[in-house]
C-alpha positions as CSV (number, residue, x, y, z in Angstrom):
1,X,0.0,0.0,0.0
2,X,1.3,3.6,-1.2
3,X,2.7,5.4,1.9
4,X,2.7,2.6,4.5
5,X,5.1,3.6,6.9
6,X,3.2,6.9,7.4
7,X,0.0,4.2,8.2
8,X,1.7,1.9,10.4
9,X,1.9,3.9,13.4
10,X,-2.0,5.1,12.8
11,X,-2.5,0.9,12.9
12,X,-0.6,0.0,16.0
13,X,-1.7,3.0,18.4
14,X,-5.2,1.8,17.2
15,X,-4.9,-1.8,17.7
16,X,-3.4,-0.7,21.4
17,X,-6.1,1.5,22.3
18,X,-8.5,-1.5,21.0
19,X,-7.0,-3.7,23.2
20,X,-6.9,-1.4,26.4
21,X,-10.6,-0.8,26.0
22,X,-11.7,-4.5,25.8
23,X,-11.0,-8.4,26.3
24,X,-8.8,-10.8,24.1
25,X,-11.1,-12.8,22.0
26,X,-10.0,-16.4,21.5
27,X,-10.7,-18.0,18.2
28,X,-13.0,-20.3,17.4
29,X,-12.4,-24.3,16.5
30,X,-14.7,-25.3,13.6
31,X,-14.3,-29.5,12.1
32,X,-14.0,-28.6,9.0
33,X,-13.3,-25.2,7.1
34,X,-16.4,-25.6,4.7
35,X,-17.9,-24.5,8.3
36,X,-16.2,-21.2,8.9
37,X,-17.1,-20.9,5.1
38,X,-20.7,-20.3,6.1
39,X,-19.9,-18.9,8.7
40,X,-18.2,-16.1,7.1
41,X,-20.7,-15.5,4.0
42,X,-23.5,-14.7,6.6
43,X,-20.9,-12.9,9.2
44,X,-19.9,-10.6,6.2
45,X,-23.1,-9.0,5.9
46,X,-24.1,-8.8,9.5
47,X,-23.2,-7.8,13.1
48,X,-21.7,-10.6,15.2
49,X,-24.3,-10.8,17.5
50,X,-27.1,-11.2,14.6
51,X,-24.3,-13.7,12.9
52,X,-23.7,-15.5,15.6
53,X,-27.9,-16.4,15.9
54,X,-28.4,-16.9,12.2
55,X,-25.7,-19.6,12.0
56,X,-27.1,-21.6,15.1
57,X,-30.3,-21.6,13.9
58,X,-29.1,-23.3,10.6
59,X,-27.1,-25.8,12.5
60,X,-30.4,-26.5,14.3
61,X,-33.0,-26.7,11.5
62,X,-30.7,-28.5,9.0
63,X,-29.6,-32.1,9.4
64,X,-26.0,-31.3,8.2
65,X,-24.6,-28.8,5.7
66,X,-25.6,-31.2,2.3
67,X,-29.2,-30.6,3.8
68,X,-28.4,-27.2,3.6
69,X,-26.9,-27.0,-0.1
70,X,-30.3,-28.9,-1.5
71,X,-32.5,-27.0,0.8
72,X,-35.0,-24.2,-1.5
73,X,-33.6,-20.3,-0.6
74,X,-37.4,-19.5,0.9
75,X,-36.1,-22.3,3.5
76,X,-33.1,-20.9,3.9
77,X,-34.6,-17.3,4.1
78,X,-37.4,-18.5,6.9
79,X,-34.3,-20.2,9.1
80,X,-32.6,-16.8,9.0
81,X,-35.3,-15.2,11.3
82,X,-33.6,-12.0,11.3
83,X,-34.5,-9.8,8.2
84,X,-32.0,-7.8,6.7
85,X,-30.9,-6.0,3.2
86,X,-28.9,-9.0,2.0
87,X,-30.8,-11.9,2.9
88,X,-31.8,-12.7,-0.3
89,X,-28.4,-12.5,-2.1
90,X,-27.0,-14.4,1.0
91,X,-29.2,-17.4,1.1
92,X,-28.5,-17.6,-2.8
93,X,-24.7,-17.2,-2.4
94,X,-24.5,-19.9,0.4
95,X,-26.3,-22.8,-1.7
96,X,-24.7,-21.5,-4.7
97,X,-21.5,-22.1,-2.6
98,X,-22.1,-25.2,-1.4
99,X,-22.8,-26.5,-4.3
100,X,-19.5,-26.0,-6.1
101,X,-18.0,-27.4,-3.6
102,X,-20.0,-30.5,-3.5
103,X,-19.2,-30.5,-7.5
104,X,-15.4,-30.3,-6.7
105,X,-14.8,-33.1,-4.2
106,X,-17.7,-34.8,-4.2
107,X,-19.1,-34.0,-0.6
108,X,-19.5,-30.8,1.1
109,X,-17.0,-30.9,2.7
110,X,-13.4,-28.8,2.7
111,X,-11.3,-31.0,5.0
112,X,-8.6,-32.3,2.1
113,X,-7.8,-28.5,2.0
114,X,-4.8,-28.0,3.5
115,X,-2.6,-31.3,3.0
116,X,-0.2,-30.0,0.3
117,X,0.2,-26.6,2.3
118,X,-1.2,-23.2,3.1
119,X,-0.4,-21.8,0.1
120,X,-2.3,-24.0,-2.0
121,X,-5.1,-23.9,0.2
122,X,-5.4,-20.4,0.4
123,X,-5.1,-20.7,-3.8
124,X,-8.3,-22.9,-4.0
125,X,-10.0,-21.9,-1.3
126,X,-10.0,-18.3,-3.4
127,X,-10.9,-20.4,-6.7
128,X,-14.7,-21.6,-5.4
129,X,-17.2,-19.9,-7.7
130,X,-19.3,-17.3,-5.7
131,X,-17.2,-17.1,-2.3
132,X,-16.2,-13.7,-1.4
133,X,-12.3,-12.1,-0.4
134,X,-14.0,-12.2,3.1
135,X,-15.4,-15.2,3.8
136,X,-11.5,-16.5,2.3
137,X,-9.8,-14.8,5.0
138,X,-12.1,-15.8,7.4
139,X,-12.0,-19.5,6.4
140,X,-7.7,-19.4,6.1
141,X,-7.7,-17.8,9.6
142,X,-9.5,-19.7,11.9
143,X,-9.6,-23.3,10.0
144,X,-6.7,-23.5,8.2
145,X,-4.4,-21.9,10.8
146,X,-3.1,-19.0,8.4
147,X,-2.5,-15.2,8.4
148,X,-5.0,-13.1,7.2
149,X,-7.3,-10.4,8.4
150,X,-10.6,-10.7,7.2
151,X,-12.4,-7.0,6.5
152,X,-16.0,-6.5,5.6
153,X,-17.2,-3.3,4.1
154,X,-18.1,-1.5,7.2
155,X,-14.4,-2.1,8.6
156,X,-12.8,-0.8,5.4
157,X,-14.8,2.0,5.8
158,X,-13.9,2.9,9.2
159,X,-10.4,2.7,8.7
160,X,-10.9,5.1,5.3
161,X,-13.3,7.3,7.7
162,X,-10.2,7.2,10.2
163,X,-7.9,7.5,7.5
164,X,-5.6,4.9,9.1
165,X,-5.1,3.4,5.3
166,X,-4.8,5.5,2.3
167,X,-7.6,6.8,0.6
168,X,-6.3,5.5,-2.9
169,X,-6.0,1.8,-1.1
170,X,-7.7,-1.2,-3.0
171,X,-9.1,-3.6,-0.3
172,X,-6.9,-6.2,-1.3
173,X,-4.2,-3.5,-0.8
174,X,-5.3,-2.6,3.0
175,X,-5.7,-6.2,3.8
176,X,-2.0,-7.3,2.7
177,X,-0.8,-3.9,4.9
178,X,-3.1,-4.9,7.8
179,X,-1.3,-8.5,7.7
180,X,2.3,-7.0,7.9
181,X,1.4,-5.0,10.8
182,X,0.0,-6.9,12.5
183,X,2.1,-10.5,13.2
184,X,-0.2,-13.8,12.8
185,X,-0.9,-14.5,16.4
186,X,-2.4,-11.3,17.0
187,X,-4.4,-11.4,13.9
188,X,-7.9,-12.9,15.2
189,X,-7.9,-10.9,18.0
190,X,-6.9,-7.8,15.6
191,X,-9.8,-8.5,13.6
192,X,-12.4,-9.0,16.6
193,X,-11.5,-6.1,18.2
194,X,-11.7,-3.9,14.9
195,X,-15.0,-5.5,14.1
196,X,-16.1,-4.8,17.7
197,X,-15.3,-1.0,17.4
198,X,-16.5,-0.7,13.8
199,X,-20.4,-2.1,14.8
200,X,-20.4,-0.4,17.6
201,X,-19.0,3.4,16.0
202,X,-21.6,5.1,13.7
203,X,-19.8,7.4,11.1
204,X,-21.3,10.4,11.3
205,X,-21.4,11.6,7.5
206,X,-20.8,15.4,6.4
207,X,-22.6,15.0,3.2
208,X,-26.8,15.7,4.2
209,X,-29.2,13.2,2.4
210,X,-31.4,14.9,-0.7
211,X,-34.3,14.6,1.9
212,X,-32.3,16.3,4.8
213,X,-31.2,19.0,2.1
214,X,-35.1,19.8,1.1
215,X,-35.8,20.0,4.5
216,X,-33.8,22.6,5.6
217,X,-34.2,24.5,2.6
218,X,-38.0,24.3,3.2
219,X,-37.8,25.7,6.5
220,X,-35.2,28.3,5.7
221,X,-37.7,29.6,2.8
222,X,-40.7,29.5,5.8
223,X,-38.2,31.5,8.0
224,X,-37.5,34.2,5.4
225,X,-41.5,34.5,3.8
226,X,-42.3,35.4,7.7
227,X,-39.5,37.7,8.1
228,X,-40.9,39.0,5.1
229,X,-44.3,39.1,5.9
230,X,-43.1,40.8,9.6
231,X,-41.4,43.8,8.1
232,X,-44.0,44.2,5.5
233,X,-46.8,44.2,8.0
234,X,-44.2,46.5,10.3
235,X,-44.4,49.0,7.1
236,X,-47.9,49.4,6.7
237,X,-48.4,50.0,10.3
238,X,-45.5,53.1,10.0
239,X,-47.4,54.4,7.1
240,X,-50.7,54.6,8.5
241,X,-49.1,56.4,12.0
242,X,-48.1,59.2,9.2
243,X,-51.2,59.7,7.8
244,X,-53.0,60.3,11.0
């Protein structure tokens, strides 16, 4: 990323003050990576709390995650209980998901991943049709044992907002500088704790909505006819003291 040593030092007194203000998370164990892979498709477009209940009530309703990949999206959409923006896309993404994967090896399933080294695991967990960057770091992180730092949209946006990355910055871009800063046993608690502040920090946003904008201009236009209608009602009163 262009100008990184003037970012690093923004990075590290952030992930310090992150840690001062709240606990270490500890990572979670998951069988088999195909797991943290749905996992991290619904976890991308959600808080963690609302995450966290989504993907329990899957593991509840369906028998196992093949039940899931043949299971019709209203299904999918009914189990989700919560209703958000993205539910559509994301029930569609996860069977869509699952179901390369059962075309690849033959069982959903990602457990061979792994067994010829990180590298190559990294390199075709990225290659399954319709997973995101995210839910790739995610999945390398906390089932495969490697470095990443997963970022969702709302985190890149905070550290844009914070300008603690710079402003020209792809995502791919931020998340390799986010990995050399911060070394590979820190990096799920990194990630935690930035997700943590991010959900719970609204951005306040200079720019006024087209609604906002009318609004003010409305009552700045009521504000200036009753000036207006003051002073001329001021005037005829003067005028009629003179006549007298």
């Amino acid at each position: 990323m262009k100008d990184s040593r003037k970012y690093s030092p923004k990075i590290k007194k952030l992930f310090g003050s992150l840690k001062r203000k709240s606990k270490t998370h500890q990572m979670p164990q998951y069988t088999d990576p195909v797991d943290a892979v749905v996992y991290a498709l619904v976890s991308e477009h959600v808080t963690e709390p609302v995450s966290d209940r989504i993907y329990k009530r899957m593991m509840k309703h369906f028998v196992n995650l093949n039940d899931l990949r043949v299971s019709r999206r209203e299904e999918i959409l009914d189990v989700f209980g919560d209703s958000f923006e993205a539910a559509d896309n994301l029930a569609a993404s996860i069977s869509r998901v699952l179901n390369i994967i059962f075309e690849k090896k033959n069982t959903v399933s990602l457990a061979v991943l792994g067994q010829e080294g990180k590298r190559q695991a990294h390199k075709e967990l990225s290659e399954i049709e319709g997973i995101t960057p995210f839910a790739v770091s995610y999945c390398f992180l906390t089932a495969m044992g490697g470095h990443a730092i997963p970022l969702n949209a709302a985190m890149l946006q905070y550290l844009r907002h914070g300008q603690m990355v710079h402003p020209g910055a792809t995502d791919a871009e931020i998340a390799g500088f986010l990995e050399r800063q911060i070394a590979a046993a820190d990096a799920y608690n990194f990630y935690m704790l930035l997700r943590q502040e991010t959900e719970q920090t609204k951005p306040r946003s200079r720019t006024k909505s087209p609604a906002a904008k009318k609004k003010t201009v409305t009552k700045k236009t009521a504000a200036a006819k009753k000036k207006t209608a003051v002073k001329k009602k001021t005037t005829v009163k003067k005028k009629t003291v003179r006549k007298k």
